[in-house]
C-alpha positions, 0 to 999 in steps of 0.5 A: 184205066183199070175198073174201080171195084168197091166192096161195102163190109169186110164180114165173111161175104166181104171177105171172099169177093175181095179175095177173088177180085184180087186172084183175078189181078183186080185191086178192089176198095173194101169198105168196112164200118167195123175197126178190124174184119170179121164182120159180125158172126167172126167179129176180131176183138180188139188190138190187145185182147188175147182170148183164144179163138175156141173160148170167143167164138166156140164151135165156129173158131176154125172159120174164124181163125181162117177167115182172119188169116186169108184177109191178113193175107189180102190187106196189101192187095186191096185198099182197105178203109176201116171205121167207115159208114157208107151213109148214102149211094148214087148211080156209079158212086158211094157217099162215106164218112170216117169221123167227121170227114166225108167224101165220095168214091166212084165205082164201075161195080159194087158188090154189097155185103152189108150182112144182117142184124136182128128180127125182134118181136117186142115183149112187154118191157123191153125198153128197160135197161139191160134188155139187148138183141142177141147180135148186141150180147154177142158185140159185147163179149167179142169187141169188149171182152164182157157179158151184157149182166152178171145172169143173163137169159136167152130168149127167142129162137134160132140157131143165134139164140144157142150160138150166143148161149154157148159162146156166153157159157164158153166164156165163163158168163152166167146164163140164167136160161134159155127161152125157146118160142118154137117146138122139138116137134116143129125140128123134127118135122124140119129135120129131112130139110137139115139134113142137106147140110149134115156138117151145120146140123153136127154144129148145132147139137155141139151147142146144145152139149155146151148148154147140156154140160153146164146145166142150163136150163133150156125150155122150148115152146114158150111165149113170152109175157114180160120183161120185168123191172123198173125205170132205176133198176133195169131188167129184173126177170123175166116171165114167159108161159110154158107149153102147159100152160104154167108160167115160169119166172127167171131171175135175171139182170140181162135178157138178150132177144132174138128170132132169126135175122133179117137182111140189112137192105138198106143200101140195096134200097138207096142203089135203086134195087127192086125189092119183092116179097118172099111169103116163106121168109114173110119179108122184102127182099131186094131181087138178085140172080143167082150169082148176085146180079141186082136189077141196077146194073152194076151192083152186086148183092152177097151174104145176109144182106141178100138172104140170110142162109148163115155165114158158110153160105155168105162165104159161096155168095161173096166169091160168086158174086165177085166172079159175075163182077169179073164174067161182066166186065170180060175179065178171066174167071174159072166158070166152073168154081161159079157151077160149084159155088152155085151147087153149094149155095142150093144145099145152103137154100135147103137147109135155110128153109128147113131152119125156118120150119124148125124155128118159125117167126112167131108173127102171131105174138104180134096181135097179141101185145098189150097197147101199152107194150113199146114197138118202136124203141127210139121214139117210144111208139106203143102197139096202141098207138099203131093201132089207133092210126090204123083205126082212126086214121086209115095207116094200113101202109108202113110208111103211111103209119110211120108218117102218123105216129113216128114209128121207124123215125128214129135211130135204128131207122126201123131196123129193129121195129119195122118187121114187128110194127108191119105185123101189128098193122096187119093184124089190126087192119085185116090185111095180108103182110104183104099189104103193109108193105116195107119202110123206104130206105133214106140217107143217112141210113144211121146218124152222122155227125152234126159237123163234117168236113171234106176229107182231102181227096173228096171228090165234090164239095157237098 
């Protein structure tokens, strides 16, 4: 009987282990919780829609064109399911839903490309309407064709923030202006790092053309106070203070957010991966070998959601890690296409590091938020209230806090609070980051309906 090979997410790793797989004769199950493949930096737009590649996805049109091509060329290879949550995972097998019908697939291997979304650091009035992550500004423009408000501004750092800026600008939007937190100094000093991939470095100055050509102004070496607006009206501005000290107002009705990405380790969690501490990246990993290999036999890590290194690199890490898949299970592979990728993927590490040097997470912003600002969106969890429960209550650990005060309990499930609310705990307790340590990952890793019904070819009737 034929080894069952399931793939979670159909982005640029996803995309590659499944092509793979299938030029070694194997048949694997992709999972995708999106409608159509891409994933998130190559997200399709809908049926229907017809803007070109160059003006939705700019300078990355070209991987994105080949990238779409190669998994059309895969979809009668390869059992494809589509709108699909994978909300749990056993030993040897996966829990799933697709609307309201759930059932269970077993696997013999798993390789897991479950991508990245967003770091954020709160800023004072975040929560208001109109306040989205840079990843959400970009769903926006490429699932539904619109910009998140008629002026938006930019705000963070990172090669998203400038890839978002000229998609947004590419596509016709208003972009009111960018807001660097990091410096052209701190790029200089990165700048021997970057030169390991001269091709992504040319990518980046294409972006800044963009931004240059249509006049929008870009200011670096910013920290953020607020967030302007109201309850009724939404975002209204934003204020931020600039390197010399002076403060700058922008008019807005939109403001995207982000500094970086982090893996999505979830699933990694729930498979019963070990994690470990990066101190360059200042967050919980789940440990993988250099082709992928977790220390659950049997599951395979690849792209972001291991490392974020970009998504040319999350193409190397999908295939390598497909390659280890077929190397353990005995089945022909080419050794040294894994010696090449392995090579590849090192210039990718390089060049990770040098953008962290470049545009450093500014975890010192969190020490320094107003108690009234919200950390945790969902449950509406004030820096001040982490505070209190690490004052009053002893809560130095993440998952102690969020059993006091909530933080973490809601929607996203720490997702997009759970960096930035360890940060203030640290801060607050006098501990290394690492102290706090990380949120348990549990099922359902996102809401699920409240009435499921199994589907036809369940395997349990759970």
């Amino acid at each position: 009987m034929a080894a069952t090979v399931i793939v979670i997410g159909a982005g640029p790793a996803g995309v590659r282990a499944a092509q793979a797989l299938v030029q070694a004769g194997v048949r694997p199950v992709v999972i995708d919780e999106g409608r159509r493949d891409g994933g998130q930096i190559y997200r399709r737009q809908p049926e229907g829609f017809t803007r070109p590649y160059e003006t939705l996805y700019g300078t990355e049109a070209e991987r994105a064109r080949a990238l779409h091509a190669s998994f059309d060329a895969l979809r009668a290879r390869i059992d494809y399911v589509p709108d699909t949550l994978v909300w749990n995972i056993e030993p040897n097998a996966v829990h799933v839903v697709t609307g309201t019908r759930y059932r269970k697939l077993a696997f013999d291997a798993l390789v897991i490309c479950s991508g990245a979304t967003d770091r954020l650091m709160p800023v004072p009035g975040w929560h208001h309407a109109g306040a989205y992550s840079l990843g959400g500004a970009q769903v926006a423009l490429k699932s539904q064709g619109c910009a998140i408000g008629s002026r938006v501004v930019m705000m963070g750092t990172g090669p998203l923030l400038y890839l978002v800026a000229a998609q947004y600008v590419k596509a016709g939007a208003t972009v009111g202006a960018v807001l660097d937190t990091s410096t052209f100094g701190q790029r200089l000093r990165a700048l021997p790092q970057l030169l390991a991939m001269p091709s992504a470095l040319k990518k980046g100055v294409a972006l800044m053309n963009v931004l240059k050509e249509a006049r929008v102004p870009v200011h670096r070496g910013i920290t953020p106070v607020a967030i302007d607006g109201t309850a009724e009206q939404g975002v209204q501005g934003v204020r931020v203070r600039q390197a010399n000290g002076a403060t700058l107002e922008v008019k807005c009705d939109a403001v995207a957010l982000g500094y970086h990405l982090r893996p999505e380790t979830q699933l990694a969690d729930l498979a019963g991966c070990e994690f470990r501490f990066d101190p360059a990246l200042q967050q919980w990993l789940p440990l993988a070998d250099e082709d992928g290999r977790s220390s659950q036999k049997g599951v395979y890590l690849a792209g972001d959601g291991a490392r974020v290194r970009g998504a040319d690199a999350a193409e190397c890490a999908g295939r390598l890690a497909a390659l280890a898949v077929l190397n353990d299970m005995k089945l022909q592979h080419d050794a040294a296409e894994a010696n090449r990728l392995r090579a590849q993927l090192a210039r990718f590490t390089r060049f990770a590091a040098g953008l962290r040097t470049a545009f450093p997470w500014p975890a010192r912003f969190a020490a320094a938020l107003p108690d009234e600002t919200i950390v945790c969106r969902c449950e509406a969890i004030t820096a001040g209230e982490l505070r209190r429960v690490v004052n009053e209550m002893g809560a130095q650990e993440a998952n102690r806090a969020k059993a006091f005060s909530r933080v973490g309990m809601g929607r996203c499930q720490g997702r997009f609070c759970a960096h930035a609310g360890a940060e203030v705990i640290a801060a607050q307790a006098r501990v290394p980051l690492e102290a706090v340590g990380r949120l348990r990952g549990q099922a359902p890793v996102k809401p699920l309906p409240m009435a499921l019904a199994p589907h036809k070819d369940t395997e349990t009737s759970e």
